[in-house]
N, C-alpha and C positions, 0 to 999 in steps of 0.2 A: 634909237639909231646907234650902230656900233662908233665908238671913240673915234677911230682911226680915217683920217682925211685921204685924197687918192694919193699915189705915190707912197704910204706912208705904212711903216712896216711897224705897228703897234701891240701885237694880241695873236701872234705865230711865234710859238716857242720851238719847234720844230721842223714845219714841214716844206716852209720856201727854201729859197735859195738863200732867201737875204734876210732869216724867220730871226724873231724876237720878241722883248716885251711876255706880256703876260695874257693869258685868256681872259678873256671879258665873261661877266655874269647873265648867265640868259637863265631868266624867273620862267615855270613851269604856266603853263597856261597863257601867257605872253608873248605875243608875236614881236620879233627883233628885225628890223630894215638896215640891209648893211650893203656895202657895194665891192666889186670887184671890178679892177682895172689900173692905166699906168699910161701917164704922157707918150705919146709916140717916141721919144728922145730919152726914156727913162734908160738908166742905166740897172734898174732892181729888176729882179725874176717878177715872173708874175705873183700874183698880189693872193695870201691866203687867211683866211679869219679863223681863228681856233675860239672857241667858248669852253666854259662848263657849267655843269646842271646839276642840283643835287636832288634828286627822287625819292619819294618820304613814303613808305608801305603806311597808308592810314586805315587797313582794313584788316591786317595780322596775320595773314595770309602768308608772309613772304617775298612776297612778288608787285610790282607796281605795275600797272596795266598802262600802255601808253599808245598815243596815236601822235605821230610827226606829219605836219604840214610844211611842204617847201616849193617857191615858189620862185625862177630867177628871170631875169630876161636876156643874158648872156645863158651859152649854155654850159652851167654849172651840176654842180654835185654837192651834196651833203654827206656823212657821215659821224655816227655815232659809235665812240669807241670807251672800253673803261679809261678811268683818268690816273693812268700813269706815265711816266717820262716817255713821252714818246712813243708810245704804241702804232705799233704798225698797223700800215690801213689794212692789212689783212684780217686786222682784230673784231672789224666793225662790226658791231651787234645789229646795225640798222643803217641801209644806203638809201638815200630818193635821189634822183636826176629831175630836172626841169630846165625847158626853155622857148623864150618866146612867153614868159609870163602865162604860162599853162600851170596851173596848182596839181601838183602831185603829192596827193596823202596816202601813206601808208596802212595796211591793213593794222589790226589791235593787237598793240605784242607785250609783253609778259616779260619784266628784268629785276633783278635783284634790285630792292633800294642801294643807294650811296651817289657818288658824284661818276658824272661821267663826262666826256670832251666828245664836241662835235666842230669837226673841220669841215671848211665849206671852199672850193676852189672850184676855177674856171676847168673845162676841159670834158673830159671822158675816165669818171671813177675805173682803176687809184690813180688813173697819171693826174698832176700834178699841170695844169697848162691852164686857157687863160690870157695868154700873154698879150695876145693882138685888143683886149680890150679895154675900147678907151676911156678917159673918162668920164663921161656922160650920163646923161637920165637914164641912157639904156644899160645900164652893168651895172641894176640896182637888181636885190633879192631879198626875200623874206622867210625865214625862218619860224616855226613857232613846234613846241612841242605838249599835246593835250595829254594831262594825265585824266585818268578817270576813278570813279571808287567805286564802280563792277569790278569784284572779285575774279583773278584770273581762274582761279578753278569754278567754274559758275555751280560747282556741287558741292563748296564749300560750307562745312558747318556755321563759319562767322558769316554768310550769306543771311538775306533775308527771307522771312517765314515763306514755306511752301505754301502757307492759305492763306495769303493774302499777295494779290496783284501785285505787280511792283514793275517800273519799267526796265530792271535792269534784269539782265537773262539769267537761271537758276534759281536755286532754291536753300535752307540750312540743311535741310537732311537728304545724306548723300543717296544712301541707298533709293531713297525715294523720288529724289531728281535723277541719275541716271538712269531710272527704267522708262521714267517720262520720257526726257532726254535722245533718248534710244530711239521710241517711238515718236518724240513729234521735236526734230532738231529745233523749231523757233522759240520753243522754251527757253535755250540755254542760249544761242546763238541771238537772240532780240528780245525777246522780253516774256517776263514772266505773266500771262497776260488773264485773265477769267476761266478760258479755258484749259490752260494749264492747273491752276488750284481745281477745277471740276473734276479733272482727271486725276489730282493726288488724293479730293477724297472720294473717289469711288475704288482707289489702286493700293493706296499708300496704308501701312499696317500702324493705326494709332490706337490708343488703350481711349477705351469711353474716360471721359471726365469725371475728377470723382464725386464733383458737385453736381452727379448730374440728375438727384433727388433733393427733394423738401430735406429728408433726414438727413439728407449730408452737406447741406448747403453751406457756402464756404463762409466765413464771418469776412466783413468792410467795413471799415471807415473811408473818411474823405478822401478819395485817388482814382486812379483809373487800375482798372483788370482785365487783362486777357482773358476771352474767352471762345474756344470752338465746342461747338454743338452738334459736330459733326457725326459722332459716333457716341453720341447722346440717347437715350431712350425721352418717351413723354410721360410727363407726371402731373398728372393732375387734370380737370374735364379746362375745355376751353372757356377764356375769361365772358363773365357774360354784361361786363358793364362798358364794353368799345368793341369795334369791329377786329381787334386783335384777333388772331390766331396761334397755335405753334405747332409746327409739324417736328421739331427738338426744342428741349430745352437745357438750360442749366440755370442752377441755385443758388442764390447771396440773400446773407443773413447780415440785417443792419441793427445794432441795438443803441438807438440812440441816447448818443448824449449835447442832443442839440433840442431847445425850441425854437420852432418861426418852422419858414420855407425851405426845404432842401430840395437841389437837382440831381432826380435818374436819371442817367440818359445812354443810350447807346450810339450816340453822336459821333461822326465818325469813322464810324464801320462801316463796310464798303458791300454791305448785303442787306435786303429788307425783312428787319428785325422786328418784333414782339417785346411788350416791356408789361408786367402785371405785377402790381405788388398788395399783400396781404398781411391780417394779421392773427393771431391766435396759434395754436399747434398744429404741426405736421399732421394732414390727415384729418382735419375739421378745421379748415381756416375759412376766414371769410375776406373776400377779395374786398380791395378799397378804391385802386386806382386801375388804370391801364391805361394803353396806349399802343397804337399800330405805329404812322407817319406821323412827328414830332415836327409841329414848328419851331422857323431860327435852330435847324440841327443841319450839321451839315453832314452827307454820307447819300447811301440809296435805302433810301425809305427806314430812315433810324427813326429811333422811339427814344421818348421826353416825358418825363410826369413829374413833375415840380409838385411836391407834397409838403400839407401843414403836421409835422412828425413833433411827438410829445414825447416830454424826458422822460425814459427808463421804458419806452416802448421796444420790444421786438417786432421787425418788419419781417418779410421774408419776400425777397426779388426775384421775380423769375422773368429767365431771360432767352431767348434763342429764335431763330429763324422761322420765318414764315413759308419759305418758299425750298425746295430740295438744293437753290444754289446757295452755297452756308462756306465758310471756313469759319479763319480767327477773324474777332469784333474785337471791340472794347467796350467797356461798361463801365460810366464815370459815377461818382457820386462825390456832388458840390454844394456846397453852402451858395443860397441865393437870397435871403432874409432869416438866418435864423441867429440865436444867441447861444451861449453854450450854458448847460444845467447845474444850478446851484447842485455841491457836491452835497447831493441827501437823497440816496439812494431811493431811499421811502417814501419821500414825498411824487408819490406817483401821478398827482395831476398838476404838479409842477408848477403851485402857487404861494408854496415858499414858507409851508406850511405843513405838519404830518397831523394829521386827523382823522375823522369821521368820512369825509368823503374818500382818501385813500382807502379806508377799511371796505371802503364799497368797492374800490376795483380792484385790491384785492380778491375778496372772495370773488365776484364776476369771473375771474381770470383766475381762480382755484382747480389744481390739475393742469393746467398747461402754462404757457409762460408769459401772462398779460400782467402781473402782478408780480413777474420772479424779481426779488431784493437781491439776492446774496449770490445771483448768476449762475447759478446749476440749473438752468431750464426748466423747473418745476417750481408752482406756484404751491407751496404749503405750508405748515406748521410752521419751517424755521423761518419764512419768511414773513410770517406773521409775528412770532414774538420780534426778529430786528423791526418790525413797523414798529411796535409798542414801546421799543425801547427808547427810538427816536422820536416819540409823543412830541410834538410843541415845535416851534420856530425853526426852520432848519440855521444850522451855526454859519 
């Protein structure tokens, strides 16, 4: 409720007759109840409320995206003007009228961050009147101003990814939201919604991903990665140990230094995803795991394969859509029981020990990278003498 009691001229530096005091603080997204009116016998003009507001650009844009709600039962006027001495009501960046307690909100409009003044009086914006009202239940009003953090330009680059849904309108790349934009206004104007991302990727000019081979698959550890597979080619025959599919994919490269239980997952992603993970070289691997629909994941039809991963293994993950509706996913990999690997490179079956059983998977894994020590991707000779050298206990 604003400070100031009827008859009582508190928080008008300006605009009455009888103005003073200082403007009162109205918080952004908080509705403020305040009244207007004056004893029948008042000697003071009619009664006017000045506020200010300070508006915070959280999006970098520029500009702060606003929506004013005003609501009075006398019939009054609002006005939002910048906050300088006195600015004339001519200055008003934003007017609403109401009365009879009828809610009048304003269309979504677009203003420089900083502080601004809103004056609120009885009458017929700019005059200044009011006066006949008395004061009672009925010469109350309500104020409230909604910020939002929809980007005013919705083709904004600091906007959210064009391939991935989102409820607010547009997309990060301009070029490629305006031509949408053009053609289907509820893109920008309501929301970014399924079939605006179907339309950016059959329209929108994106470079294939460059993980989007075995050979080029991107190296991970623990975190999450963006990925779209939209303009992905297929590599590789379909997995034959799950009902998995992939009509694209992309490539992550895991070299673990964990043992126990690790979590794949495409959790999250908001399209139904393909999860297959393998090991051995690019081009003769042999598949281990996979996964279509992952349970306890949340997304549309996300993929899960919680694997028992051994120190100084390369994995190799492949990932991407099952179905032609694809953008950007995510692809998390978490610890869900494992420990982290005594630092001994060599001891390849990770029993805390370099020996005879290591020399066996070495050679097993000679020419490609099941046995790589020294991390250049191939299993040979130098990676044999570092076994030998580290003979006995790991330190």
């Amino acid at each position: 409720l604003e400070i100031e009691g009827c008859d009582v001229r508190l928080n008008d530096p300006c605009y009455g007759s009888e103005s003073g005091g200082v403007p009162e603080t109205l918080t952004p997204n908080l509705q403020k109840a305040g009244s207007l009116g004056r004893p029948p016998n008042s000697m003071n003009g009619p009664d006017v409320d000045t506020y200010t507001i300070a508006l915070e650009d959280t999006d970098g844009d520029g500009l702060v995206r606003i929506t004013v709600g005003f609501v009075s039962s006398p019939g009054a006027w609002m006005a939002m003007m910048p906050d300088s001495a006195c600015a004339p009501l001519s200055s008003a960046v934003l007017q609403l009228s109401s009365a009879l307690c009828v809610d009048t909100i304003s269309e979504p409009t677009c203003v420089p961050p900083g502080v601004y003044r809103i004056v609120i009086a009885g009458g017929t914006f700019p005059e200044i009147g009011g006066g006949d009202i008395p004061c009672t239940f009925g010469n109350l009003y309500g104020i409230k101003v909604m910020t939002s953090t929809q980007a005013c330009d919705p083709c904004a680059p600091t906007g959210p990814s064009c391939f991935i849904p989102h409820s607010e309108g547009g997309c990060n790349e301009p070029s490629c939201c305006s031509v949408i934009c053009a053609a289907d206004p509820f893109c920008c104007d309501a929301s970014w919604d399924g079939d605006c991302v179907a339309t950016a990727v059959a329209t929108c000019s994106i470079d294939p991903p460059v993980n989007e081979s075995c050979a080029s698959a991107a190296p991970v550890e623990f975190g999450e990665y963006a990925f779209n597979p939209a303009r992905a080619s297929l590599d590789g025959a379909q997995p034959a140990t799950c009902g998995a599919t992939f009509l694209n994919d992309v490539w992550f490269v895991y070299d673990s230094d964990r043992t126990g239980l690790v979590d794949f997952s495409t959790c999250g992603t908001w399209f139904d995803t393909s999860l297959a993970i393998y090991e051995g070289a690019c081009g003769k691997l042999s598949e281990i795991a996979c996964n279509d629909d992952g349970t306890i994941c949340g997304g549309a039809g996300a993929s899960r394969v919680t694997l028992d991963v051994s120190c100084g293994t390369r994995y190799y993950i492949r990932v991407g859509s099952r179905t032609a509706v694809m953008g950007e996913g995510v692809f998390r990999i978490a610890d869900f029981e494992s420990a982290e690997c005594p630092q001994c490179p060599a001891d390849l079956d990770g029993n805390g020990t370099v020996g005879a059983p290591d020399i066996t998977l070495l050679l097993n894994g000679w020419g490609g990278a099941g046995g790589d020590i020294d991390g250049n991707g191939t299993t040979d000779a130098l990676d044999l003498a570092a076994l030998l050298n580290s003979w006995g206990a790991c330190p």
